[in-house]
KEMARTI-401266 format. One record per residue (C-alpha): residue number from 1; residue in one letter; x, y, z. Coordinates in Angstrom, 2 decimals. Layout:
% residues N
+-----+--------+---------+---------+---------+
! num ! residu !      px !      py !      pz !
+-----+--------+---------+---------+---------+
! NUM !      A !       X !       Y !       Z !
...
+-----+--------+---------+---------+---------+
END
This chain:
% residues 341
+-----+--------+---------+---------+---------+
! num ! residu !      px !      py !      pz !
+-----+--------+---------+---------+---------+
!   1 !      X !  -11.00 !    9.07 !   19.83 !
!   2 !      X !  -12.14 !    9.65 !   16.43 !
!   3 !      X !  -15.92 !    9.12 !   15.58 !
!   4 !      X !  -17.02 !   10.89 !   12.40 !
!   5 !      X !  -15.96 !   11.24 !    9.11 !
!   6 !      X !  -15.01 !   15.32 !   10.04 !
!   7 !      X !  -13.19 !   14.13 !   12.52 !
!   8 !      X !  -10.96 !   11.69 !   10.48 !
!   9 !      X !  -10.35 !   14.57 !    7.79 !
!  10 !      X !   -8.83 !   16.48 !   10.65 !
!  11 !      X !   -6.83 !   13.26 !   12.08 !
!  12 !      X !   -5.59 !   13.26 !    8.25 !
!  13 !      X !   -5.02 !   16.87 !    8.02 !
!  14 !      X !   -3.32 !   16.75 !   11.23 !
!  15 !      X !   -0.72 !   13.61 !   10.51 !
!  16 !      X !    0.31 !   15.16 !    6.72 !
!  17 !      X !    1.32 !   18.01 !    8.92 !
!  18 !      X !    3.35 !   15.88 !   11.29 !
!  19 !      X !    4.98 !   13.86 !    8.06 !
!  20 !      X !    5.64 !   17.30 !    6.38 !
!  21 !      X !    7.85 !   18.04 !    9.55 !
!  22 !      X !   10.12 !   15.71 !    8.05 !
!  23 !      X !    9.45 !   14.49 !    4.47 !
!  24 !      X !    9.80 !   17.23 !    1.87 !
!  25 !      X !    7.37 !   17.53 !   -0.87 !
!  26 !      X !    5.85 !   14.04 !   -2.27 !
!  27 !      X !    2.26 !   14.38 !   -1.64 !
!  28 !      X !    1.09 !   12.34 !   -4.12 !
!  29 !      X !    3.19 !    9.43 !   -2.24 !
!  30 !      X !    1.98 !   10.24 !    1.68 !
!  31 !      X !   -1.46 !   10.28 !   -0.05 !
!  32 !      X !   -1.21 !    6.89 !   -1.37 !
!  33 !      X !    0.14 !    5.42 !    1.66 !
!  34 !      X !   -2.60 !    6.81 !    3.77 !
!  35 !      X !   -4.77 !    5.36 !    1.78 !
!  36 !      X !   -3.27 !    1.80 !    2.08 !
!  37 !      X !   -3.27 !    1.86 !    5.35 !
!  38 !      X !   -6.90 !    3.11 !    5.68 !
!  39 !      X !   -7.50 !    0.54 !    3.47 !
!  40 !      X !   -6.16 !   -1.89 !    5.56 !
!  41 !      X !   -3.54 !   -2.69 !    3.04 !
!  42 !      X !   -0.13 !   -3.40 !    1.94 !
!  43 !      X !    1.49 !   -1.44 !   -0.30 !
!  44 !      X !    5.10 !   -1.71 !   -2.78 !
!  45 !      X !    7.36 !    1.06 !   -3.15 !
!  46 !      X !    9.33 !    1.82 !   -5.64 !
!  47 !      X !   12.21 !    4.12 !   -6.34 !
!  48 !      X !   16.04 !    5.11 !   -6.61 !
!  49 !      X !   17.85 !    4.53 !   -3.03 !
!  50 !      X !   17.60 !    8.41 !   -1.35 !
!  51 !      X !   14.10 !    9.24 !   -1.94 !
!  52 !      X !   13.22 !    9.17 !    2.06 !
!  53 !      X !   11.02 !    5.98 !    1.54 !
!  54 !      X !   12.76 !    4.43 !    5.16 !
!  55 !      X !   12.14 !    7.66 !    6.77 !
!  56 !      X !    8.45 !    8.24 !    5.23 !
!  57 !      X !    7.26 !    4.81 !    6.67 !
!  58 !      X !    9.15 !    5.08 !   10.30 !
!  59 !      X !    7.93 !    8.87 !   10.31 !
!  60 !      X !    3.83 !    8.07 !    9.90 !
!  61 !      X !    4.76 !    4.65 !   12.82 !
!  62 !      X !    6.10 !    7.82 !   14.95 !
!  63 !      X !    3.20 !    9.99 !   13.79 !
!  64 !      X !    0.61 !    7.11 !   14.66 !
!  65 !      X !    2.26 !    5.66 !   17.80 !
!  66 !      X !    2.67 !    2.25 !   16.12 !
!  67 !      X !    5.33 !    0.24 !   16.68 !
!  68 !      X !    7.95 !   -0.15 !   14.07 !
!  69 !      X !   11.02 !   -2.56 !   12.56 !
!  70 !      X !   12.84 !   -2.49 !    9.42 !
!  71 !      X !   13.80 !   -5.98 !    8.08 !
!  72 !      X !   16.46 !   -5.54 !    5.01 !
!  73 !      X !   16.04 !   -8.56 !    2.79 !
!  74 !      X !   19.47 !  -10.03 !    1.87 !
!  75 !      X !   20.07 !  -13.87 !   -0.51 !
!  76 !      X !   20.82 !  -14.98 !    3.12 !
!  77 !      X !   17.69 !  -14.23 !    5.40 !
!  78 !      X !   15.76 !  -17.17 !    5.86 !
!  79 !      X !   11.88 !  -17.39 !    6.89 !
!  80 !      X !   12.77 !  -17.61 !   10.47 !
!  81 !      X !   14.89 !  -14.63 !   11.05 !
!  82 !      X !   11.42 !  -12.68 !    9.77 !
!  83 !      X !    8.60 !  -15.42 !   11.69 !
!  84 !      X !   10.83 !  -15.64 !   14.81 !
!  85 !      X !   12.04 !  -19.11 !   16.15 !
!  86 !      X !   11.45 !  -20.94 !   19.10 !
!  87 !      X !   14.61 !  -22.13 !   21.30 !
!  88 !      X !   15.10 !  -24.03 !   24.56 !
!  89 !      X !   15.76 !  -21.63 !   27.68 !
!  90 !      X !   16.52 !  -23.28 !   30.50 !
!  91 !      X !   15.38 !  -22.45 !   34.20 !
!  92 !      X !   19.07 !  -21.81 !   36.03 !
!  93 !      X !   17.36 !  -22.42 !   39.51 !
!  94 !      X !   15.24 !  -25.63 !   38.68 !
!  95 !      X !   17.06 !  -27.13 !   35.71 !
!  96 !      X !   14.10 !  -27.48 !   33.64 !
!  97 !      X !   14.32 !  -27.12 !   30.08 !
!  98 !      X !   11.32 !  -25.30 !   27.86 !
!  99 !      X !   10.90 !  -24.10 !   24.19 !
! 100 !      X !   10.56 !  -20.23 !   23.85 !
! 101 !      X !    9.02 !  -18.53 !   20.99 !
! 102 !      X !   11.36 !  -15.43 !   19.96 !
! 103 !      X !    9.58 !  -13.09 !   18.11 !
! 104 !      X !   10.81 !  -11.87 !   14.52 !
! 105 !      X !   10.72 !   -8.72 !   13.53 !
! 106 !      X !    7.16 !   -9.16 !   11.45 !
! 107 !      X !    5.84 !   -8.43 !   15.10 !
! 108 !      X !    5.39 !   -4.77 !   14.96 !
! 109 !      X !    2.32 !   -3.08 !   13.65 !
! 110 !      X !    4.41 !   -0.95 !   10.70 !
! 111 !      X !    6.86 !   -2.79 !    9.02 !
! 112 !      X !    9.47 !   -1.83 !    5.97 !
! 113 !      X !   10.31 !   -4.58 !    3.67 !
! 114 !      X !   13.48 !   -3.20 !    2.45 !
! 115 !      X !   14.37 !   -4.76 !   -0.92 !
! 116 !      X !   11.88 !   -7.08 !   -1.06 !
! 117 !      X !   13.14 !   -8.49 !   -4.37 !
! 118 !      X !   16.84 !   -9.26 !   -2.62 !
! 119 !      X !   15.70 !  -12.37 !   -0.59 !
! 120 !      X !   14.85 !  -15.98 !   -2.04 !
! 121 !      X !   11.28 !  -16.90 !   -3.21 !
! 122 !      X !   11.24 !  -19.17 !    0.19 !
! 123 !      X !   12.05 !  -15.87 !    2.20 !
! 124 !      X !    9.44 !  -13.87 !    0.28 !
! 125 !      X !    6.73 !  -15.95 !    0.53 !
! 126 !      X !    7.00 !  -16.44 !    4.56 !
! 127 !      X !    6.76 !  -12.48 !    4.25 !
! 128 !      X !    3.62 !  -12.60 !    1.95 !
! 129 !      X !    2.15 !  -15.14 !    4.08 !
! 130 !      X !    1.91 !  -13.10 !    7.19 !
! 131 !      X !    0.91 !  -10.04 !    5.27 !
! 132 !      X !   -2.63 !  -12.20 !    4.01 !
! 133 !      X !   -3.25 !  -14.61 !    7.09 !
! 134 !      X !   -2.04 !  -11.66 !    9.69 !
! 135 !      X !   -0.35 !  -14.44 !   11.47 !
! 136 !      X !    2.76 !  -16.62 !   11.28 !
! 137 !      X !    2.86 !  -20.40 !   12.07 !
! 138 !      X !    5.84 !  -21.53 !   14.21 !
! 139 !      X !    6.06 !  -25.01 !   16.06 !
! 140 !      X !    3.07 !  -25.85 !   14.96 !
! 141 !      X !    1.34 !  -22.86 !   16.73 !
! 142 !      X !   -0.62 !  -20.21 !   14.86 !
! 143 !      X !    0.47 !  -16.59 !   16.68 !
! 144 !      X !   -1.38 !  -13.28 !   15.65 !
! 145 !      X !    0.26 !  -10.34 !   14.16 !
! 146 !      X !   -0.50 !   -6.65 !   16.07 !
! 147 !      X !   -3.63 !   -4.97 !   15.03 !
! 148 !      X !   -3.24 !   -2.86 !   12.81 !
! 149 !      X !   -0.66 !   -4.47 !   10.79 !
! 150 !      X !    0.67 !   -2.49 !    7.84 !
! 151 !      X !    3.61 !   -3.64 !    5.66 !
! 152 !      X !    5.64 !   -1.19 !    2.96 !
! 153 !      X !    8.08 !   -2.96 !    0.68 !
! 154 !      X !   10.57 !   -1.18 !   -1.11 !
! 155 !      X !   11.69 !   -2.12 !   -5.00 !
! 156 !      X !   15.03 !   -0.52 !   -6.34 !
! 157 !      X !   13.99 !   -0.63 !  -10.09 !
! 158 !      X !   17.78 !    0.10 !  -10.91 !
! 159 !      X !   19.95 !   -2.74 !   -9.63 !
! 160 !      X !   18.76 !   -5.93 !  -10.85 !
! 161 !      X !   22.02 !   -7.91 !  -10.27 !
! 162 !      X !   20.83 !  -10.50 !   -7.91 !
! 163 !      X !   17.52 !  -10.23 !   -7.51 !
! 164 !      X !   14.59 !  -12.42 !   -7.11 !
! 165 !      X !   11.61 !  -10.68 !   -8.93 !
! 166 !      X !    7.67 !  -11.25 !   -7.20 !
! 167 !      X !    6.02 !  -13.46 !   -9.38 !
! 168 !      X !    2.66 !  -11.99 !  -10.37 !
! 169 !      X !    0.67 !  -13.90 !   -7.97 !
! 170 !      X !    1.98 !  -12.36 !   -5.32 !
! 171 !      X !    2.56 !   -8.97 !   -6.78 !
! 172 !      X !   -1.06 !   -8.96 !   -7.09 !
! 173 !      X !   -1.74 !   -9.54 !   -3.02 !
! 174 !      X !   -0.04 !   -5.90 !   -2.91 !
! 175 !      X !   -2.98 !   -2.46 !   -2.91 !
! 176 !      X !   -0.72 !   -0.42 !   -3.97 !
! 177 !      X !    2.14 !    0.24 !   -6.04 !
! 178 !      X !    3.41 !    3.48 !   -5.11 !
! 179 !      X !    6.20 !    5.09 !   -7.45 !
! 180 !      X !    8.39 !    7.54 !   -5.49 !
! 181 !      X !   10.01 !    9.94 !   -8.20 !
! 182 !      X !   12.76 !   12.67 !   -8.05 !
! 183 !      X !   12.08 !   15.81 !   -5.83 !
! 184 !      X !   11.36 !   18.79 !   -7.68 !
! 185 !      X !   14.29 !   21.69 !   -7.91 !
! 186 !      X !   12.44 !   23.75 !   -4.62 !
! 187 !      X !   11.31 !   20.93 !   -2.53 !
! 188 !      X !   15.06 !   19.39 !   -3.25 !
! 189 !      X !   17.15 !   22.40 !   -1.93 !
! 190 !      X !   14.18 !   22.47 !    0.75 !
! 191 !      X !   16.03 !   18.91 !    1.57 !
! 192 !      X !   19.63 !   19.91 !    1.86 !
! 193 !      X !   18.71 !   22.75 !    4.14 !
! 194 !      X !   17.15 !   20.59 !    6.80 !
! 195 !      X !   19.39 !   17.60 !    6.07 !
! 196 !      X !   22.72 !   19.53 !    6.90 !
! 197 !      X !   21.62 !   21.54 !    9.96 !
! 198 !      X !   21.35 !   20.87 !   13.75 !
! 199 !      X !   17.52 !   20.85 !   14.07 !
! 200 !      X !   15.37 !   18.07 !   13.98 !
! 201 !      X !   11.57 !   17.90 !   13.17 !
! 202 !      X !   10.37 !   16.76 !   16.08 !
! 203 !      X !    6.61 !   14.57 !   15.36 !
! 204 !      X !    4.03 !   14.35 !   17.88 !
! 205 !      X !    1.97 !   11.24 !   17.14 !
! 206 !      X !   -1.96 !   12.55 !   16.38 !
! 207 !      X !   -3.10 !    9.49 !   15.57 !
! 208 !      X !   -3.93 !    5.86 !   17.57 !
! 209 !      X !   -4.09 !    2.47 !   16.65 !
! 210 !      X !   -7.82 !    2.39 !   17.91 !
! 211 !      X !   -7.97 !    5.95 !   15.81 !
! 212 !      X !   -7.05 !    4.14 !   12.42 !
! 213 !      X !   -9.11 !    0.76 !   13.39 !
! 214 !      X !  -12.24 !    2.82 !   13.57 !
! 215 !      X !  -11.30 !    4.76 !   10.00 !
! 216 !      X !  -10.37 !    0.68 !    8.63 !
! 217 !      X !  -14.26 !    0.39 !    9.51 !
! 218 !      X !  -15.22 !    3.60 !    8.23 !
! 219 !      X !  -14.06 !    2.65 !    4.55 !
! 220 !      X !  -15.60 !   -0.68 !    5.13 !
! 221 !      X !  -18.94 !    1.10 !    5.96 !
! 222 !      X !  -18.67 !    3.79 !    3.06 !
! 223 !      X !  -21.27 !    2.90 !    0.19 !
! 224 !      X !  -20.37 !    2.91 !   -3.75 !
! 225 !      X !  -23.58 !    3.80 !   -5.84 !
! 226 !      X !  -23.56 !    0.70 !   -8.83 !
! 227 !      X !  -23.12 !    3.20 !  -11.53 !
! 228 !      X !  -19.81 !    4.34 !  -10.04 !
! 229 !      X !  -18.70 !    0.40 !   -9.33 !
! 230 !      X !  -19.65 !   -0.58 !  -13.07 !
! 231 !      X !  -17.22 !    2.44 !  -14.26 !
! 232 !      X !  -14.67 !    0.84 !  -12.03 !
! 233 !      X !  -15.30 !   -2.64 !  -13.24 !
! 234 !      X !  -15.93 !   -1.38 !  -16.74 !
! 235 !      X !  -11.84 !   -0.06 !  -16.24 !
! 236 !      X !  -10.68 !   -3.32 !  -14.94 !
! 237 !      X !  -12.21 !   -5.61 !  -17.95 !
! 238 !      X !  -10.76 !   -2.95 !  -20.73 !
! 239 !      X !   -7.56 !   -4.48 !  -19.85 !
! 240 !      X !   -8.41 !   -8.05 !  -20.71 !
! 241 !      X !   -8.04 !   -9.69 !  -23.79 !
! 242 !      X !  -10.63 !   -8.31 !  -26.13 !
! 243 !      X !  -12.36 !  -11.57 !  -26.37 !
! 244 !      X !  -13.01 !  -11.44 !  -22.70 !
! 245 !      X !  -14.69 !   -7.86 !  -22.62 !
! 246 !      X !  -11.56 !   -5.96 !  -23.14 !
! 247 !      X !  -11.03 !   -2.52 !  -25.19 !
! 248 !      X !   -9.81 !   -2.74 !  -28.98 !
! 249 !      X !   -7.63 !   -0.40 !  -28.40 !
! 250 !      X !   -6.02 !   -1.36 !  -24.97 !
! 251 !      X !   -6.17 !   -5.53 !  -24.73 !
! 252 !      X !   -3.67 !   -5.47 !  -27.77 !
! 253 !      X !   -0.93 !   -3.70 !  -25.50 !
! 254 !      X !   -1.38 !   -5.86 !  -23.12 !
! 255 !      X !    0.22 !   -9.08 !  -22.54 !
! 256 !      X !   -2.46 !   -9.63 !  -19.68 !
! 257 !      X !   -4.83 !   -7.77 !  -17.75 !
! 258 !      X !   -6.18 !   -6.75 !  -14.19 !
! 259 !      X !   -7.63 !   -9.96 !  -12.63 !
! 260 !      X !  -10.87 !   -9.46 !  -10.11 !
! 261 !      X !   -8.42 !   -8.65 !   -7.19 !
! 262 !      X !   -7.58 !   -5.45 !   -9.02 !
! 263 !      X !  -11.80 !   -3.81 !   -8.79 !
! 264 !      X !  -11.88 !   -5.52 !   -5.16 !
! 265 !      X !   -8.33 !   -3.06 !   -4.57 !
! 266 !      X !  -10.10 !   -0.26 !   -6.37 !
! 267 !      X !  -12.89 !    0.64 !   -4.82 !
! 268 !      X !  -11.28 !   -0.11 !   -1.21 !
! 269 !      X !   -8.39 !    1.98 !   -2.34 !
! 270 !      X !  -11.52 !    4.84 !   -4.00 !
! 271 !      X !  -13.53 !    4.57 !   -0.28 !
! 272 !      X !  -10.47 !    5.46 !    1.85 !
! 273 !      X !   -9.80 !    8.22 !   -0.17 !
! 274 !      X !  -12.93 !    9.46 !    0.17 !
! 275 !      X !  -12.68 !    8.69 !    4.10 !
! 276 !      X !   -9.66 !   10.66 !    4.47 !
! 277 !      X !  -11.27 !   13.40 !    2.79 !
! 278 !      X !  -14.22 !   13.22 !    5.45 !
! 279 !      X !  -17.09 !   12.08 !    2.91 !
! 280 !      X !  -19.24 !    9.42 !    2.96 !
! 281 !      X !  -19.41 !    8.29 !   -0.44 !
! 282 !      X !  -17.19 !    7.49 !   -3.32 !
! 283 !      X !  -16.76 !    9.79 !   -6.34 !
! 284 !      X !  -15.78 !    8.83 !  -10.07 !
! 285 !      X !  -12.67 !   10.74 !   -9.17 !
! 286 !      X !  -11.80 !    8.85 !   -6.30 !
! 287 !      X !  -11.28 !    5.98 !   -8.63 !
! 288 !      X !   -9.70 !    7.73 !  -11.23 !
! 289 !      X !   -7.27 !    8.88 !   -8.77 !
! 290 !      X !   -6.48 !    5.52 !   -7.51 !
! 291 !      X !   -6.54 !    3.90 !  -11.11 !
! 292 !      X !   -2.54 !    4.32 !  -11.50 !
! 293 !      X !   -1.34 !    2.61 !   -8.02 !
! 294 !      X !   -3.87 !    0.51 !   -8.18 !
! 295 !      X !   -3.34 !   -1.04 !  -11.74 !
! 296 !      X !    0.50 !   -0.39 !  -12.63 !
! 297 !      X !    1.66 !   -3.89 !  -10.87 !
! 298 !      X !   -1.31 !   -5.81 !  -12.29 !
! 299 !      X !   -0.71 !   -5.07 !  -15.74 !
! 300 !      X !    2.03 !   -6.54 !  -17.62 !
! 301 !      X !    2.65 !   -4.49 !  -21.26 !
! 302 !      X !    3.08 !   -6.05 !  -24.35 !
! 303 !      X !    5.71 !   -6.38 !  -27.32 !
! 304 !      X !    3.31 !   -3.77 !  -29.33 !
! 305 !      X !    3.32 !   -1.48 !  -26.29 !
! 306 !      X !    7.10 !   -1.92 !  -25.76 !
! 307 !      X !    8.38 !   -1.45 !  -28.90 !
! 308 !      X !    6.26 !    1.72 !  -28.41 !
! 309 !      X !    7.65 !    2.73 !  -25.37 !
! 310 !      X !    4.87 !    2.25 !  -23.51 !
! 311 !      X !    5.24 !    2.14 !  -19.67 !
! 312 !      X !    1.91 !    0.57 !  -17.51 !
! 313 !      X !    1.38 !    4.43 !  -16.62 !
! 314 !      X !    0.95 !    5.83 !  -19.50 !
! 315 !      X !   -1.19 !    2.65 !  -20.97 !
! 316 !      X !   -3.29 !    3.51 !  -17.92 !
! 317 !      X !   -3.52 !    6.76 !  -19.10 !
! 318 !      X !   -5.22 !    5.36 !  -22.29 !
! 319 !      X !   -7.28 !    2.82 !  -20.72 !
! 320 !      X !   -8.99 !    6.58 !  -18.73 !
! 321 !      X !   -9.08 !    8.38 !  -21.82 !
! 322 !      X !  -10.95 !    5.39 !  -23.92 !
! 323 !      X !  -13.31 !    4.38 !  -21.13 !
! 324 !      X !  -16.00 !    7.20 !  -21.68 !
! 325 !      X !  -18.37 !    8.43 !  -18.14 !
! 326 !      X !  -21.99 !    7.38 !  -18.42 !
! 327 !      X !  -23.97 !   10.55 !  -19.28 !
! 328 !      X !  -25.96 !    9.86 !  -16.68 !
! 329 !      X !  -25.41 !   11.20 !  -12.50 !
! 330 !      X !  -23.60 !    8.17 !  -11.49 !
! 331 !      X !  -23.41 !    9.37 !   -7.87 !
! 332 !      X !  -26.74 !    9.87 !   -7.50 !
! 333 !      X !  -27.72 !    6.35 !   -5.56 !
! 334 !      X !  -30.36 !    5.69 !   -2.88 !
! 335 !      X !  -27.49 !    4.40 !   -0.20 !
! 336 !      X !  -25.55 !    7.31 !   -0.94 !
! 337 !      X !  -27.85 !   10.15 !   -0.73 !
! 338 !      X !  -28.92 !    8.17 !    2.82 !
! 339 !      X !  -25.99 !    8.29 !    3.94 !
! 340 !      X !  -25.11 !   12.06 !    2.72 !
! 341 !      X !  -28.66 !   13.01 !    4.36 !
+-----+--------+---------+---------+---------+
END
């Protein structure tokens, strides 16, 4: 069982070896999901249909020996065929009569939300709901979700035909926004090769759920010196409007900005990176690093930045560029040089 920080950079090591039997490339996008679910978050997916984003998420429940469903969101899936429903079974040798609870699929400890945005508000915010409280309500009776509990939702950002878009609110409840993109020329023939053959990568799970509950604590326990939180909340408020603390040059793109949810997401999102990288503090790159899946969902751009052609990426990449490092050693803080020994 893992039990220092050296030790979870090796799990980590160990289970991007185990994905890389059978995703292809996309680093940047097992990194961020790693990180979510160090975090002990949820994260959103988008991307075209074919970019492995079912396989990636049942590959890491096979890799950590979690269990695992896929619930495809359709117009027609009510609450209950995601909560589970209770029925009467009756007892064929007494005659008696009792309500059952039937789980829904939401019971498993990795879950895909496929299409998220396909599936009525109603339907989406049951979904939601058990993502924050960790438990669903059913009858009247409050029943807990597995430990850990991890939920990716997909996005197709191509079809919009149909679709019922997440409000803000609860866009907001997600870590991460994770954009899958297009393989590159190598890693895609690297695809078709393995895709059209006989063999299989076979993965060997090198990870627990106890493993990843003591890494959830880990990032928990991981300290932030205040100079390096201030640069993260200094990032967050230069997206507001300018009268509110935001940057001259940024607020006016904006047609609003990160709300406090977004530097709470940050710097959980900055400490498990640093976690999975077996160190025991948090670096101005960590939340640099972080900044784009953090921030792209939160921020919604404005007529000046569309007209532009301005996507919340690169406007991101502006908000790093304008918001200057203190000249100062921000990582040089009592708790973390304690903790560094």
């Amino acid at each position: 069982m893992i039990s220092t920080r050296a030790q979870v950079l090796e799990a980590s090591v160990a289970l991007r070896a185990e994905l890389g039997k059978v995703i292809v490339g996309q680093s940047q996008v097992v990194e961020e999901t790693l990180i979510a679910l160090a975090a002990n978050g949820h994260a959103l997916i988008e991307g075209v249909p074919g970019l492995a984003k079912t396989l990636l998420i049942s590959t890491l429940a096979a890799a950590t020996d979690l269990s695992f469903n896929r619930i495809q969101f359709t117009p027609d899936l009510m609450p209950s065929d995601i909560t589970g429903t209770e029925v009467i079974r009756e007892d064929k040798a007494t005659g008696e009569r009792n309500l059952v609870f039937i789980p829904g699929p939401v019971f498993a400890s990795v879950i895909l939300a496929d299409e998220i945005n396909r599936t009525p508000p109603k339907t989406q915010a049951a979904m939601l709901e058990a993502m924050q409280e960790r438990q669903v309500t059913t009858g009247g009776q409050r029943r807990k979700l597995p430990v850990p509990f991890f939920v990716l939702a997909t996005q197709n950002p191509i079809e919009q035909e149909g679709t019922y878009p997440l409000p803000e609110a609860q866009l907001d409840r997600f870590l991460l926004k994770i954009t899958v993109r297009y393989p590159d020329e190598a890693d895609e023939l690297e695809i078709i090769r393995r895709t059209t053959g006989t063999s299989v990568g076979q993965v060997v799970p090198t990870m627990r759920a106890e493993d990843i509950a003591v890494i959830q604590r880990m990032v928990r326990e991981t300290p932030i010196a205040d100079g390096v939180a201030r640069y993260c909340l200094a990032l967050v408020r230069a997206t507001r409007p300018v009268a509110e603390g935001g940057h001259a040059d940024i607020a006016p793109l904006l047609r609003w900005g990160a709300g406090p949810r977004a530097g709470q997401s940050m710097v959980l999102a900055a400490k498990a990176r640093a976690t999975l990288h077996g160190r025991s503090w948090v670096s101005i790159d960590d939340l640099r690093v972080v900044a784009k899946p953090v921030l792209r969902h939160r921020l919604q751009p404005g007529y000046e930045a569309e007209a532009q052609g301005l996507t919340p990426d690169t406007i991101i990449d502006r908000l790093l560029a304008a918001i200057s490092l203190p000249s100062t050693d921000l990582e040089k803080d009592a708790a973390v040089v304690a903790a560094v020994g």
